[in-house]
C-alpha positions as a Markdown table, in Angstrom:
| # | Residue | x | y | z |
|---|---|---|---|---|
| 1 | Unk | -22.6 | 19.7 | -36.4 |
| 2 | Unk | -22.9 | 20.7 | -32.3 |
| 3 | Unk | -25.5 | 23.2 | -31.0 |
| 4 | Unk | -24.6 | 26.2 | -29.8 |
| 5 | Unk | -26.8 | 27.1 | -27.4 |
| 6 | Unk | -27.6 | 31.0 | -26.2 |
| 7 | Unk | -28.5 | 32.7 | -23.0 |
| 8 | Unk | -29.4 | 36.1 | -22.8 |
| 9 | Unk | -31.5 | 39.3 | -22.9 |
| 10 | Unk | -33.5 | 39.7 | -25.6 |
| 11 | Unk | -35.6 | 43.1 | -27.1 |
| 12 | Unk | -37.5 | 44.5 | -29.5 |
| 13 | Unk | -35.9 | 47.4 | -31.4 |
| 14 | Unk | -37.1 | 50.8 | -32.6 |
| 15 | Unk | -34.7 | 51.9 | -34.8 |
| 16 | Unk | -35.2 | 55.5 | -36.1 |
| 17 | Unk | -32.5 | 57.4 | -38.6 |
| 18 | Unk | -31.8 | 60.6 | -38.0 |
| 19 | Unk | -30.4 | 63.5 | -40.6 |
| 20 | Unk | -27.6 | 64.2 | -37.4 |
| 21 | Unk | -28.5 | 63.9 | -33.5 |
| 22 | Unk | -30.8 | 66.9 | -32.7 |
| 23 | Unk | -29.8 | 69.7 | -30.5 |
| 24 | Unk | -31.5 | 69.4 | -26.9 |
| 25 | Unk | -35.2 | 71.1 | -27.1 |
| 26 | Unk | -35.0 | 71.0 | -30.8 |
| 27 | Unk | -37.2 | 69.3 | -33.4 |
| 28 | Unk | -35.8 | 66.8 | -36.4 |
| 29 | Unk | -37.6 | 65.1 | -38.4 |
| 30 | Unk | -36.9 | 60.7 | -38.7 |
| 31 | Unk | -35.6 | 59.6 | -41.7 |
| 32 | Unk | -36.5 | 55.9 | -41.8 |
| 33 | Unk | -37.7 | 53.9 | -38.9 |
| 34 | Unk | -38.0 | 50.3 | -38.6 |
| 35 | Unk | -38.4 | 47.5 | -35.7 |
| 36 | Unk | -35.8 | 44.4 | -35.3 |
| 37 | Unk | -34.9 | 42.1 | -32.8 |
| 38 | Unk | -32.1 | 42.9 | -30.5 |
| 39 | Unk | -29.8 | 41.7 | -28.0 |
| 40 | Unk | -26.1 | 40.3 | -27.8 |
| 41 | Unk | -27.0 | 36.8 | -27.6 |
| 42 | Unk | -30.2 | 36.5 | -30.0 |
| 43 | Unk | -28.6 | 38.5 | -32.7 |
| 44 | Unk | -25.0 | 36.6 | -32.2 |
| 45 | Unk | -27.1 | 33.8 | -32.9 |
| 46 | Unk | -29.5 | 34.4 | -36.0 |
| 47 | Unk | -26.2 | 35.6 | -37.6 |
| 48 | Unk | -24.4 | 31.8 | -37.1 |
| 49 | Unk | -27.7 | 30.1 | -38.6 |
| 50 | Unk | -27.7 | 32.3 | -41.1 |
| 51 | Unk | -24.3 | 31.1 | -42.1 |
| 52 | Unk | -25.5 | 27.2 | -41.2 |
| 53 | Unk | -25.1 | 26.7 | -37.9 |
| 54 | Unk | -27.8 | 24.9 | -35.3 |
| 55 | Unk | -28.6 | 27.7 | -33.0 |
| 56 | Unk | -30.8 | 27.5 | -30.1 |
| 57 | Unk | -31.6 | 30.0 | -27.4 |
| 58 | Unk | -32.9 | 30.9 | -23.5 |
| 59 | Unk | -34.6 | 33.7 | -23.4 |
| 60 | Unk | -38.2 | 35.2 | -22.0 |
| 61 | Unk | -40.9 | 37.8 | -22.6 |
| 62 | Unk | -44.1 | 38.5 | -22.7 |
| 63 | Unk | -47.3 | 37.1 | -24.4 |
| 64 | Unk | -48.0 | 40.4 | -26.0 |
| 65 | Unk | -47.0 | 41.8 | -29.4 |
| 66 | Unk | -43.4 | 42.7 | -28.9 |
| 67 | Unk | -43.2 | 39.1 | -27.5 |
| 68 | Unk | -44.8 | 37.6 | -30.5 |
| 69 | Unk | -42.4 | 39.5 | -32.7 |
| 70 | Unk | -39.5 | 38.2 | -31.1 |
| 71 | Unk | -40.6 | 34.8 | -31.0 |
| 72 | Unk | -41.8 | 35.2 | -35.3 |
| 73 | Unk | -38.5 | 36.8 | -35.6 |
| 74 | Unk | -36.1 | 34.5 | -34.1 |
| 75 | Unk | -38.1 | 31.4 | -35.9 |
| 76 | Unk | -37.9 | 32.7 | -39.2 |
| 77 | Unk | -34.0 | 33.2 | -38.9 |
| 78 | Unk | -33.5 | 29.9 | -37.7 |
| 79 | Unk | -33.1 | 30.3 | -34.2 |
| 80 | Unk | -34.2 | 27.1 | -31.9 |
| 81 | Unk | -36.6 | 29.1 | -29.0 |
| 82 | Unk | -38.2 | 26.0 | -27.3 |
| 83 | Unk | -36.6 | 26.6 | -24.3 |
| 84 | Unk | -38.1 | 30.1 | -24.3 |
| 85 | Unk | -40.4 | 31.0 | -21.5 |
| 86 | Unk | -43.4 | 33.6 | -22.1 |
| 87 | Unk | -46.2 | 34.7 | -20.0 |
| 88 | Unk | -49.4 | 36.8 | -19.4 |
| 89 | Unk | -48.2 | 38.4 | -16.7 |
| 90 | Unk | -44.5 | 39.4 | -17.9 |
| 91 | Unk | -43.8 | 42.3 | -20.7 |
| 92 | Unk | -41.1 | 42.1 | -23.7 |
| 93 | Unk | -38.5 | 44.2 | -23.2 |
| 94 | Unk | -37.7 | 46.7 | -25.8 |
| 95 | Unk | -35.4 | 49.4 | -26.6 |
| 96 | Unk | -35.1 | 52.9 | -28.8 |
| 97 | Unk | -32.2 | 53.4 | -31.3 |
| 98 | Unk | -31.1 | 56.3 | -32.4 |
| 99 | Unk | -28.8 | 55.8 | -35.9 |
| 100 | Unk | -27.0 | 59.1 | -36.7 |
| 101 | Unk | -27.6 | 59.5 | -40.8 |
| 102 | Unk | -23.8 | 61.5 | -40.8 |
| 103 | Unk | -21.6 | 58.6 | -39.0 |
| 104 | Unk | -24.0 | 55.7 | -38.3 |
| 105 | Unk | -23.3 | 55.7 | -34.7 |
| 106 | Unk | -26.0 | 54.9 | -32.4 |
| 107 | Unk | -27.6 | 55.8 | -28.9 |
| 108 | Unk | -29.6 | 53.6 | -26.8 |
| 109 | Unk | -32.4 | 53.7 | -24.5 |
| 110 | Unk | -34.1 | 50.4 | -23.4 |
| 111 | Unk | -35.8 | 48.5 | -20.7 |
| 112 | Unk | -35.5 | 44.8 | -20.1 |
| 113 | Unk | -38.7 | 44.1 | -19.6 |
| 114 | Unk | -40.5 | 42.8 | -16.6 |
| 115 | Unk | -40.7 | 39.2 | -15.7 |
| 116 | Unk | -39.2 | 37.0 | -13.1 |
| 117 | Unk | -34.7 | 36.5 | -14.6 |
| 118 | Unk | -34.3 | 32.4 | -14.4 |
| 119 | Unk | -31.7 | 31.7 | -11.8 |
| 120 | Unk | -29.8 | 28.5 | -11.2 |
| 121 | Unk | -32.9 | 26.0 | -10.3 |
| 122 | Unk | -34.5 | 27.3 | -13.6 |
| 123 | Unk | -31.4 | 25.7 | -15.7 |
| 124 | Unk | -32.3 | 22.3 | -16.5 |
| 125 | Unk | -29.4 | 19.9 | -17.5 |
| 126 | Unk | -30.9 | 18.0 | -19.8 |
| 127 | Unk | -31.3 | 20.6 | -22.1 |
| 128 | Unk | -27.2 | 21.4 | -21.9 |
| 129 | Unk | -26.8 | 17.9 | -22.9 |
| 130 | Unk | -24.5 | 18.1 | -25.7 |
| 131 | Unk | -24.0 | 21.7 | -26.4 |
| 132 | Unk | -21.2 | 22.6 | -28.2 |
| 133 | Unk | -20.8 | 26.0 | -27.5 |
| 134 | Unk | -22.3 | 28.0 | -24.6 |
| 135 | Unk | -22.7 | 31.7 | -25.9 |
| 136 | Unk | -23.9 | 34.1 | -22.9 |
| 137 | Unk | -23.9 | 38.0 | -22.0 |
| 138 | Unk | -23.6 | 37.6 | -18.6 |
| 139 | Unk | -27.7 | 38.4 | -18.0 |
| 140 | Unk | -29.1 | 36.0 | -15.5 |
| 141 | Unk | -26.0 | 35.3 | -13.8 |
| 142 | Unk | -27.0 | 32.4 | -11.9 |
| 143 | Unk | -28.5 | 30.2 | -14.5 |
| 144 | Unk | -25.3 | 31.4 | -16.5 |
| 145 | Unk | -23.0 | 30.0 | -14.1 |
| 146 | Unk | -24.4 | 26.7 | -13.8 |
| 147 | Unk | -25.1 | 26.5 | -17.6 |
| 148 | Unk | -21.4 | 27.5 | -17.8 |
| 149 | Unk | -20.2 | 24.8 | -15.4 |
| 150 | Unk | -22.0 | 22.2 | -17.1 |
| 151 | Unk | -21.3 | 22.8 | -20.4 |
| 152 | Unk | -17.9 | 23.0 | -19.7 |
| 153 | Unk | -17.9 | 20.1 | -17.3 |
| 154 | Unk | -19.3 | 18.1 | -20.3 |
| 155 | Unk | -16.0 | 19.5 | -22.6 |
| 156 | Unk | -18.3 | 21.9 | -24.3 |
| 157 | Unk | -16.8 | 25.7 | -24.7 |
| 158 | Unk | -18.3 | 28.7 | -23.0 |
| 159 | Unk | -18.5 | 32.0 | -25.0 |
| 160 | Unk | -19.0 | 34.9 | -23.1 |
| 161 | Unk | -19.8 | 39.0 | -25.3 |
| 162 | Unk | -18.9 | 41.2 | -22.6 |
| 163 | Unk | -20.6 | 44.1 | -23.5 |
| 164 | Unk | -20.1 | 46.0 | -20.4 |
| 165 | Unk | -19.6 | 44.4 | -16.4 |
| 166 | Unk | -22.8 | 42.8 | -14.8 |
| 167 | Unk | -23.4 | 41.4 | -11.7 |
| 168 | Unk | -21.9 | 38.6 | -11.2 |
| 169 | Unk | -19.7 | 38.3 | -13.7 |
| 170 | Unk | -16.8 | 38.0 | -11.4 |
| 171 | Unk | -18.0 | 34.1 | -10.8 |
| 172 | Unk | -18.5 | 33.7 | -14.2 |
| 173 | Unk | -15.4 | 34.8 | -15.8 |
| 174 | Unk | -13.5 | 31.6 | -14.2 |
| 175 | Unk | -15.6 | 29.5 | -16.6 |
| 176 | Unk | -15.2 | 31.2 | -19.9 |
| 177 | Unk | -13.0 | 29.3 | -22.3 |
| 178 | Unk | -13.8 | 32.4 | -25.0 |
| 179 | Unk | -14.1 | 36.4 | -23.7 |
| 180 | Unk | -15.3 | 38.6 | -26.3 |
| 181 | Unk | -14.4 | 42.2 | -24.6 |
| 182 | Unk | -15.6 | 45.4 | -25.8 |
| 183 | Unk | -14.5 | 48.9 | -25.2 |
| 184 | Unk | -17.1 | 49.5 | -22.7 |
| 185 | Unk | -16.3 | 46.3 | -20.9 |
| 186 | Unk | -12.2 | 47.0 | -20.6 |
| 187 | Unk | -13.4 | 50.5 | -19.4 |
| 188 | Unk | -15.4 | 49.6 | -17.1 |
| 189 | Unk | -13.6 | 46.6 | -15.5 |
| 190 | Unk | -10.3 | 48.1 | -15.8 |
| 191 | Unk | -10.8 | 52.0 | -16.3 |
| 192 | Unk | -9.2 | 52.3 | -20.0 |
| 193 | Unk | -9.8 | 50.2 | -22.9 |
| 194 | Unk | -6.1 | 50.3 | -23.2 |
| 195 | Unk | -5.5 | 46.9 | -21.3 |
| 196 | Unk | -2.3 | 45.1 | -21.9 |
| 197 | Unk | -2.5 | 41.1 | -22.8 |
| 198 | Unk | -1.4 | 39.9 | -18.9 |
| 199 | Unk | -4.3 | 42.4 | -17.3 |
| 200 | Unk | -6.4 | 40.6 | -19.9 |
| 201 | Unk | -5.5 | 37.4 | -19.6 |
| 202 | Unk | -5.9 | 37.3 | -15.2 |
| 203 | Unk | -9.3 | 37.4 | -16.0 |
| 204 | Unk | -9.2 | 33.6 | -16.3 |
| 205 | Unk | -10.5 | 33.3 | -19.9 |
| 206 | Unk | -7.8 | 31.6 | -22.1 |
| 207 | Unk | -8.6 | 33.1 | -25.3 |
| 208 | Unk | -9.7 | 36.8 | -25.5 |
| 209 | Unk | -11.0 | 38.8 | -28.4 |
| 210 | Unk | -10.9 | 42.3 | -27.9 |
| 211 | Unk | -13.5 | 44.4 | -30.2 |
| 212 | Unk | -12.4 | 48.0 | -31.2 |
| 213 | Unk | -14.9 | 49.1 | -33.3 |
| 214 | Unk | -13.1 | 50.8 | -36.6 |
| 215 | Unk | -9.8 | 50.2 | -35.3 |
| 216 | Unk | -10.9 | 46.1 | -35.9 |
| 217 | Unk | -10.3 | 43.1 | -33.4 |
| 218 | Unk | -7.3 | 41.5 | -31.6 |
| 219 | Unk | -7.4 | 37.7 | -31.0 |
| 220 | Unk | -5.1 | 37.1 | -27.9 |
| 221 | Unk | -4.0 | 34.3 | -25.7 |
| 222 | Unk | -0.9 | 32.9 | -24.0 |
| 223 | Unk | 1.2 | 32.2 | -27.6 |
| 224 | Unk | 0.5 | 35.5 | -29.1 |
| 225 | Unk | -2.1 | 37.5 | -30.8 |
| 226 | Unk | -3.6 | 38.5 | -34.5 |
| 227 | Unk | -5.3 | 41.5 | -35.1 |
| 228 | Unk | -7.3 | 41.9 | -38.4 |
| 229 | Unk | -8.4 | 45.9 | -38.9 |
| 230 | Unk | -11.8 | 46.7 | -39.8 |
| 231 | Unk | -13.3 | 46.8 | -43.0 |
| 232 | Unk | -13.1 | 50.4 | -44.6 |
| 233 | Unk | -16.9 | 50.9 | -45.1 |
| 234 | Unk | -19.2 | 54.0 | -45.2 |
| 235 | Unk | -21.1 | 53.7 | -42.5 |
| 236 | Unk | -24.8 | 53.4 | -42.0 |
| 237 | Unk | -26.3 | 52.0 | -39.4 |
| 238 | Unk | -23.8 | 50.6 | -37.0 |
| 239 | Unk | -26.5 | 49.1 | -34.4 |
| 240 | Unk | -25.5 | 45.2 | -33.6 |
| 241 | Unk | -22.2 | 44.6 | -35.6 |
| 242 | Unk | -21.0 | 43.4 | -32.4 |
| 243 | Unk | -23.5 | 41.3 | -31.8 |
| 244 | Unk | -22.9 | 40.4 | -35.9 |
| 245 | Unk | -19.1 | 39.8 | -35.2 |
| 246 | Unk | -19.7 | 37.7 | -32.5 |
| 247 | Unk | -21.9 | 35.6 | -33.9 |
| 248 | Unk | -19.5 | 34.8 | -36.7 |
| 249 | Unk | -16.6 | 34.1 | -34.1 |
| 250 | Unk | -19.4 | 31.0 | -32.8 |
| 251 | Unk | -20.1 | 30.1 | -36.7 |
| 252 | Unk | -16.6 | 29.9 | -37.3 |
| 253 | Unk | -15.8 | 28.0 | -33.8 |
| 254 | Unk | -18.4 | 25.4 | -34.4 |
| 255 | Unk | -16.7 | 24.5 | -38.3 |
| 256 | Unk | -13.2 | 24.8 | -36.4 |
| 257 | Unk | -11.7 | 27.5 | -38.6 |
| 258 | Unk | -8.2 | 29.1 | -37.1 |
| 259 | Unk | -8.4 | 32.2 | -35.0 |
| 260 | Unk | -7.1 | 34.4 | -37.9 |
| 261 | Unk | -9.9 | 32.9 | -40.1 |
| 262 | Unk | -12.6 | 33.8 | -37.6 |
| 263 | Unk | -11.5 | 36.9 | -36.4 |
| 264 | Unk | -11.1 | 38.3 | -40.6 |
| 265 | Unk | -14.6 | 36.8 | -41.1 |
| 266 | Unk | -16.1 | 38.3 | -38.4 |
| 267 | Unk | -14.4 | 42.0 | -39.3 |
| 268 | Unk | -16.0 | 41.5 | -42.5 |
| 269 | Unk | -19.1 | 40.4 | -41.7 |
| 270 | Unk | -19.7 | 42.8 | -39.4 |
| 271 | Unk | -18.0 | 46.1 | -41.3 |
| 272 | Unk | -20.6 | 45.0 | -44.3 |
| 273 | Unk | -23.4 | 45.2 | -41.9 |
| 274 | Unk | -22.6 | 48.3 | -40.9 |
| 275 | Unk | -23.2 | 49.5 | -44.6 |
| 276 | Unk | -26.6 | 48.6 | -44.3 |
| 277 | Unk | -29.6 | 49.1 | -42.3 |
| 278 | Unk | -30.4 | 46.3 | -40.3 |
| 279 | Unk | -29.2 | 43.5 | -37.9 |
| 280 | Unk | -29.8 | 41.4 | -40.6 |
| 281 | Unk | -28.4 | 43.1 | -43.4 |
| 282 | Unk | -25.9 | 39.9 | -43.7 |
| 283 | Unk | -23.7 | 39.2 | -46.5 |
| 284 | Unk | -23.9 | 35.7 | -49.0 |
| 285 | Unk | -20.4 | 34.0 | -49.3 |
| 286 | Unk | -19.0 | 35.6 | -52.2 |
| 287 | Unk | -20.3 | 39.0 | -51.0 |
């Protein structure tokens, strides 16, 4: 079994369900309310060791109580966090999450928290030694490209959930065997999610997955594409089913299942997490 291996931002969520969005100056009164751990990367990667893979992941915080929750969290779902870095001085970051009760869509607000972001002379190789699978978000774009080069120098295959652009993501693209792209990322990068497969594909990645929310997930590369729509669900809380799908597209890379495989798991994964409440609200096998 290879390690896959995660770098990215990680916070604490408030997550607070509302009847319908309120009206501006209004009152409403919260529904149900509870507190998870978020973030592309971490929740991508409880979701593969839930499903038996050997996750570990990069992240940092604070020593307070969001930081202690995270670090709980992430143990008890079988995420690896020794290469975590906490401290006195630094705060968790944390975010609020809106979940409309009528559609399950969300809004976000959220701060990263303060604490010094690792760059490259904070990546030490020995811990990339023998990664499988590199899964990143694009956050701390300097020990993400060195971390990229070397996993990939080392035959490993980099991941990367594009969630939206970031800083430096133009010299990290290059090294990205596997771009996850969301509608917010093709807007942003391109101006329309509407992006046809050679605009894609000069990013440099070789295999893209494009994410589409209830209009499902398109597999592409040079020989063609799948698409798998998404799972006809009533929805409830659709907070982290990216995060959800892309964690199954690493479970099912690491036990080298085919691209239509991992992209029908990961649309059903994900659309049954959306009928719940909770990043991880995950389904068993048969479910």
């Amino acid at each position: 079994m290879m390690t896959i291996l995660g770098i990215g931002t990680v916070v604490v969520d408030h997550v607070v369900e509302l009847p319908s969005f309120p009206a501006v100056d209004t009152k409403v009164e919260i529904v149900n309310d509870f507190r998870q751990v978020g973030g592309p990367v971490p929740v991508a990667l409880s979701t593969a060791a839930f499903y038996g893979s050997r996750t570990s992941f990069l992240g940092r915080w604070g020593n307070d109580e969001r930081g202690r929750f995270v670090a709980d969290t992430l143990r008890d779902r079988g995420v690896e966090t020794s290469g975590c870095v906490a401290s006195d001085r630094w705060s968790t970051g944390f975010a609020h999450v809106w979940v409309d009760g009528v559609t399950g869509s969300r809004t976000i607000v959220y701060s990263r928290g303060q604490f010094r972001i690792p760059g490259a002379d904070d990546m030490d190789r020995k811990r990339l030694h023998g990664i499988g699978i590199l899964h990143l978000d694009g956050w701390a774009s300097g020990a993400a490209i060195k971390a990229a080069a070397t996993v990939k120098a080392s035959g490993g295959t980099v991941v990367l959930d594009a969630g939206s652009v970031k800083p430096g993501m133009d010299q990290l693209l290059p090294l990205v065997d596997v771009l996850i792209a969301s509608r917010l990322f093709r807007r942003s990068h391109f101006g329309t999610q509407n992006v046809d497969a050679a605009k894609m594909l000069s990013l440099g990645p070789k295999q893209i997955i494009m994410t589409d929310g209830d209009a499902g997930a398109t597999w592409l590369n040079a020989d063609g594409r799948c698409h798998e729509p998404a799972v006809d669900v009533e929805a409830v809380d659709t907070n982290g089913a990216g995060d959800i799908f892309s964690g199954c597209i690493l479970h099912a890379m690491e036990q080298n299942w085919s691209q239509e495989d991992a992209v029908r798991f990961a649309c059903r994964v994900a659309g049954y997490a959306c009928s719940q409440r909770g990043n991880h609200s995950l389904p068993s096998g048969p479910e």
